[in-house]
Every structure is written in C-alpha cells, then in structure tokens.
C-alpha positions as CSV (number, residue, x, y, z in Angstrom):
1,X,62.1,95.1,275.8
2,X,59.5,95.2,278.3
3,X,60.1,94.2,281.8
4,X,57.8,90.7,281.3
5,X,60.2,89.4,278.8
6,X,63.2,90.3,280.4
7,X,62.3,88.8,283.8
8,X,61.1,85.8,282.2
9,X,65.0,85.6,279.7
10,X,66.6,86.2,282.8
11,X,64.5,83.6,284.6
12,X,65.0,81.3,281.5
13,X,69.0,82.1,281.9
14,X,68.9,80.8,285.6
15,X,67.2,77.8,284.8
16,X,69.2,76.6,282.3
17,X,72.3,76.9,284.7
18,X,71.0,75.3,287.4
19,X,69.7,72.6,285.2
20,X,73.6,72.0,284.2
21,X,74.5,71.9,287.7
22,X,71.9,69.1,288.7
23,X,73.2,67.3,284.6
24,X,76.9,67.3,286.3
25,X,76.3,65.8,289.5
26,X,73.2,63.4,289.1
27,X,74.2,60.6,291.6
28,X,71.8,61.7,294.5
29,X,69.0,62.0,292.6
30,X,69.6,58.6,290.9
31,X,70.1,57.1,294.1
32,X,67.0,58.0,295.5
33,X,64.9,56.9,292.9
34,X,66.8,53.6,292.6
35,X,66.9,52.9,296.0
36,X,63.2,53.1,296.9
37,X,62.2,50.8,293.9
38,X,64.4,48.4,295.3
39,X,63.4,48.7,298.6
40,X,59.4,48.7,298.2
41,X,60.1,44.9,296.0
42,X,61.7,44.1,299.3
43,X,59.3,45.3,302.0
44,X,56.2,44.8,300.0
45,X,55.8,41.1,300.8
46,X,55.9,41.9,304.6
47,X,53.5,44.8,304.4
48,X,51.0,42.6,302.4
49,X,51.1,39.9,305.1
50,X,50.8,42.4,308.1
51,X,47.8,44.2,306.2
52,X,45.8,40.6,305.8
53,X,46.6,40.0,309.6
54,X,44.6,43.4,309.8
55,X,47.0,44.9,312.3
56,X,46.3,48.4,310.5
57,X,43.7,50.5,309.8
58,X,45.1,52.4,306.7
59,X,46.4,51.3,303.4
60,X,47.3,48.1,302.1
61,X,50.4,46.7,301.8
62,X,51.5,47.7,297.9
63,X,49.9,51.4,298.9
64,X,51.9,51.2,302.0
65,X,55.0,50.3,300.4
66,X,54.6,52.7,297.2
67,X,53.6,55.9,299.0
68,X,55.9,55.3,301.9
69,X,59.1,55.2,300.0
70,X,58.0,57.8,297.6
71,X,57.9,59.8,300.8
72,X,60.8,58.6,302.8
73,X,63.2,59.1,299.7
74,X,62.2,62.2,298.7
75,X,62.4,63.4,302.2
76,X,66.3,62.5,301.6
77,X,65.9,65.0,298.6
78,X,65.8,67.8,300.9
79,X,69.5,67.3,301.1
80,X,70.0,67.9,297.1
81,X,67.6,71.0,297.5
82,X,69.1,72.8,300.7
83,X,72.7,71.9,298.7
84,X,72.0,74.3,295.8
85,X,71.9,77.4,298.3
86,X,74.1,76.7,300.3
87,X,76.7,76.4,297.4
88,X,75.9,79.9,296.6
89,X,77.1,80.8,299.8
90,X,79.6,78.8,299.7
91,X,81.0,80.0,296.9
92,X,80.0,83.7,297.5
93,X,78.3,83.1,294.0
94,X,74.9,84.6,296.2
95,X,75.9,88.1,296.6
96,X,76.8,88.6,292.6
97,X,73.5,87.0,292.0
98,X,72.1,89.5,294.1
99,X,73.7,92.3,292.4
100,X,72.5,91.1,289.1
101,X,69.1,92.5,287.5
102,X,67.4,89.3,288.7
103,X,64.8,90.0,291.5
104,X,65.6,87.5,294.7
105,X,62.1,85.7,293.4
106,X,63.7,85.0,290.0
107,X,66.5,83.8,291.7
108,X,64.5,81.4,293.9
109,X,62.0,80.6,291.2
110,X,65.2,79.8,288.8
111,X,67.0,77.1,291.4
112,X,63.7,75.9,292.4
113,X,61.9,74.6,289.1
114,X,64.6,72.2,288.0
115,X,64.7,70.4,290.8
116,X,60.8,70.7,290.9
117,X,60.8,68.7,288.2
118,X,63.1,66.4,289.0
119,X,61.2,65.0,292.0
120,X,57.9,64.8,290.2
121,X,60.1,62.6,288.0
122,X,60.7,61.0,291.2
123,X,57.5,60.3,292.3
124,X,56.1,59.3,289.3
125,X,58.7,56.8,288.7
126,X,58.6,55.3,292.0
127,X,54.7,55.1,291.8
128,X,54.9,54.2,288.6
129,X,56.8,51.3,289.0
130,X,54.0,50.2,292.1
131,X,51.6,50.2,289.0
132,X,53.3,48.9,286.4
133,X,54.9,45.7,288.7
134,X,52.4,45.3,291.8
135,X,49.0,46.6,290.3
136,X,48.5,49.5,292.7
137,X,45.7,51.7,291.5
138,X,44.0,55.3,293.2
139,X,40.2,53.7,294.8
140,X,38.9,56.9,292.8
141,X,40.6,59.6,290.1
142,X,43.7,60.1,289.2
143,X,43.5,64.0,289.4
144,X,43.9,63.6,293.5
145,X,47.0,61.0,293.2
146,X,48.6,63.7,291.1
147,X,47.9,66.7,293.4
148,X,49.4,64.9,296.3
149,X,52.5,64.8,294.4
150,X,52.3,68.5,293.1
151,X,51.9,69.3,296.8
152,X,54.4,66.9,298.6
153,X,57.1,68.0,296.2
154,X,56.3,71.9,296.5
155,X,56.5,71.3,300.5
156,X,60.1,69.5,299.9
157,X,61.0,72.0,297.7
158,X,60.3,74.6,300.3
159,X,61.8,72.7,303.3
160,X,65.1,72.3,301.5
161,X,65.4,75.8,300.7
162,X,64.8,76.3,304.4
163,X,67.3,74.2,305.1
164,X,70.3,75.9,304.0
165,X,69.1,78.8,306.5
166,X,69.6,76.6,309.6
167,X,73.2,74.8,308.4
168,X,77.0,76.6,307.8
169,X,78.6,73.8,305.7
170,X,77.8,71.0,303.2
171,X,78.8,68.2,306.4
172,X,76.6,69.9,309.2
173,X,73.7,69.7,305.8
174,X,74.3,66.0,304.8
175,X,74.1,65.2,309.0
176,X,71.3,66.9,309.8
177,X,69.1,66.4,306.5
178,X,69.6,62.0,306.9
179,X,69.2,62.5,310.6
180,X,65.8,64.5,309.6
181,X,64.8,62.4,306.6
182,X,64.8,59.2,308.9
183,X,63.5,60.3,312.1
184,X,60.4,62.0,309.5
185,X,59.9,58.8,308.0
186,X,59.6,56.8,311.1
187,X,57.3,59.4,312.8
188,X,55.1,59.6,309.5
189,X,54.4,55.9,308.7
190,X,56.5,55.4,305.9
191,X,59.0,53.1,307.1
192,X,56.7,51.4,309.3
193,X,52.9,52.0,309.3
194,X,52.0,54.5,312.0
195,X,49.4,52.2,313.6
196,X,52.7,49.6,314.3
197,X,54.3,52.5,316.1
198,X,54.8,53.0,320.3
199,X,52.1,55.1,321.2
200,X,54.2,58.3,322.3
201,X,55.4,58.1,318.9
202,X,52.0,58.0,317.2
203,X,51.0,60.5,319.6
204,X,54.1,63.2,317.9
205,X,53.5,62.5,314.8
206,X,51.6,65.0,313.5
207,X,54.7,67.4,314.2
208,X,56.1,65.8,311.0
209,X,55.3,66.5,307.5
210,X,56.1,63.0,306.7
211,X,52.9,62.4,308.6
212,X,50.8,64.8,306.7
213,X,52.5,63.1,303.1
214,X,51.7,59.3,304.2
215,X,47.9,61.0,305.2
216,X,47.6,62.6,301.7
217,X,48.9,59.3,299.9
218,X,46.4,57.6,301.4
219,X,43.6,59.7,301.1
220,X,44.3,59.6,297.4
221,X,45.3,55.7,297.6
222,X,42.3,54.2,299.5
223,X,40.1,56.7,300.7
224,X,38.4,58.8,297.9
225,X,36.8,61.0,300.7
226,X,37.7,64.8,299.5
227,X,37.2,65.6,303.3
228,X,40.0,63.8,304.2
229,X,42.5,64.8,301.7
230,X,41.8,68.1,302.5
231,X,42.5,67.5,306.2
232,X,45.8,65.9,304.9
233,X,46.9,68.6,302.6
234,X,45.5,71.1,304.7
235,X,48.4,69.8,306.9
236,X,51.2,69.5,304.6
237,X,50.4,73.6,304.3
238,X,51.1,74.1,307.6
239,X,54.8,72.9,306.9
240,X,54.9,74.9,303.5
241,X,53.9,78.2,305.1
242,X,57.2,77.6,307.6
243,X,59.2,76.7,305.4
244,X,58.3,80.0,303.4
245,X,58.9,82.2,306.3
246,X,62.6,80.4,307.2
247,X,62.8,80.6,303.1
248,X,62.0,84.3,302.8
249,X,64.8,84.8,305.8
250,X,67.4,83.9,303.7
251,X,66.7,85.6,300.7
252,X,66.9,88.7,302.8
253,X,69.9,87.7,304.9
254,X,71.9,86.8,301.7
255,X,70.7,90.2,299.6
256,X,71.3,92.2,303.3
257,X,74.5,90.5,303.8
C-alpha cells in the first residue's frame, strides 16, 4: 500500500476515535446549541425594539440576535476543542500517538474534523432556527452566509487547539475559556451590539475575534458589499494565523517532549 492510502486509513482510524470520544460525552455540545436558541427567543424582542429606536447602525434585531449567539456560544466551544488536547496530555496518550506512524498533521487533522463538524452543525442549527421561527434571511446569496460559518468555525477550531498550549489542567481550561468566551462576546457585539458599548470598549474591540465574527455575520446578514466581508474575514485571519503559530508550538513541544 502506497503511502496516500495509508495516511488517509490512518487518518480515517483517528477520526473514528475521536468521533467516539465526542458520542460519550455530548453534554457541552448540546448545551451550547440549546442554550443559544433559547436565549436569542428571549433577547430578540429587546433587540428588535432597540433597532426601531435606531440606536445602532448595524444589523437588525433578529440578525443581531441570530449571529450574536451563534458567535458567543461557539466561542464557549473553544472549551470542548482545547479539552481534546489537553486530555492527551493528560493522559500521556500524546507521546504514544507521537510514536505511532501518524504524522503530527494526521494527528491534528484527525481530532480536528469531528469537532469541525460538529460546530457547523452548531451554526447551522442556531441560524437555522432564526430562519425557520423569526424569518431571518442573507440581504444577498447564501454562498457568503455559509463561508462566514466555514471561516468562524476553522478560526474556533484553531483557537481551541491553541488553547491547550497556554493551560496545565482541565480547571485552569474551563476558567480561563468562560472567562475568554464572555469577555469576547461583550467586546465583539454579540451580547450587546457594539454601537451600545462604553466607548473605550468599542475602541478595543478589534483585539477580539468575536469582533471580526459579529463583522462577517453582518456583512453576510445585511450588507451584501464583498468589500466589507473581505475586511471582516480578512480579520478573522489575523486570529487564525496566531492561533496556527501557538497551534504548531504544541505539536512540537508534545512530539519534542
């Protein structure tokens, strides 16, 4: 067997097991795509009446609602992602995975994709349900709706895996990634739109990639202008290329160690 089709059974292999891991233990996930439906059918009401008093200049109340908790609650996913490598450490399951014939980018391809899946699921679902119940629709295509998600999701993907880098044990992860997910969602809009905000807090909100996701919502939302979801996405890359290079230091920290 050529080296192609062994990579991709091996990759196959890892995917399958990390899939069973996420099947065994499915009450984050659930929460956070419960918990944001619930909360956007609560909040909607009050966005829609602050959007007619036209106290903001972005989206409109439903849009507001949808995309912010689709961001805030994935942001709360980082947790689940960061969680699968640092188990492997953990439970010194890394260095045996190391030694295996799996390259490191098998390894981080194989833990990744489940999970990559699961919060499109996510995202779907919660925008979805603004849809379905509340009518929401993109001012344009679909096509740009859909790569916001691709994109938010890779960059949460990314950050979680950069997560386990900075963080020894599973308490010092759940602190710091609820700590993060909040204080990301304030600074980005999604909890309360950004034009609502203190001023020095719009003013450091572009340091937050939850400011970057509520921009590339909207673009896609209510502003079919490709200039400006480039500018928005253009931003969310910023975050994805650190979280590569704090990514790529543990995959050599774990194989040196």
């Amino acid at each position: 067997m050529s080296s192609a089709p062994r990579a991709r059974s091996r990759i196959g292999t890892l995917i399958r097991h990390e899939a069973l891991l996420l099947a065994r233990a499915p009450g984050p996930v659930v929460g956070y795509t419960v918990m944001p439906v619930l909360l956007m059918t609560v909040l909607r009401p009050m966005l829609e009446r602050v959007a007619a008093l036209d106290l903001t200049t972005g989206m409109g109340g439903t849009a507001q609602a949808a995309a912010g908790m689709a961001v805030m609650f994935s942001l709360f996913a980082v947790k689940v992602v960061g969680a699968g490598f640092l188990q492997e450490r953990t439970w010194h399951t890394w260095d045996r995975l190391g030694a295996s014939p799996a390259r490191t980018s098998e390894l981080l391809i194989s833990k990744a994709m489940p999970m990559l899946i699961v919060l499109l699921v996510q995202q779907a679902i919660i925008i979805g349900f603004a849809m379905a119940v509340f009518g929401l629709r993109p001012a344009a295509a679909w096509w740009p709706l859909a790569l916001v998600a691709i994109a938010w999701t890779g960059c949460i993907l990314i950050l979680g895996t950069a997560a386990a880098t900075l963080v020894q044990s599973p308490a010092q992860l759940s602190l710091a990634g609820d700590i993060a997910a909040v204080l990301t969602s304030i600074l980005g809009g999604a909890l309360v739109p950004a034009e609502l905000l203190p001023g020095w807090l719009r003013a450091v909100g572009p340091l937050s990639p939850g400011y970057w996701a509520m921009r590339s919502y909207q673009a896609a939302l209510v502003d079919p202008g490709a200039s400006s979801l480039m500018g928005a996405l253009a931003g969310l890359g910023c975050f994805i290329a650190l979280g590569v290079v704090l990514s790529a230091s543990l995959a050599r920290r774990q194989t040196d160690g």
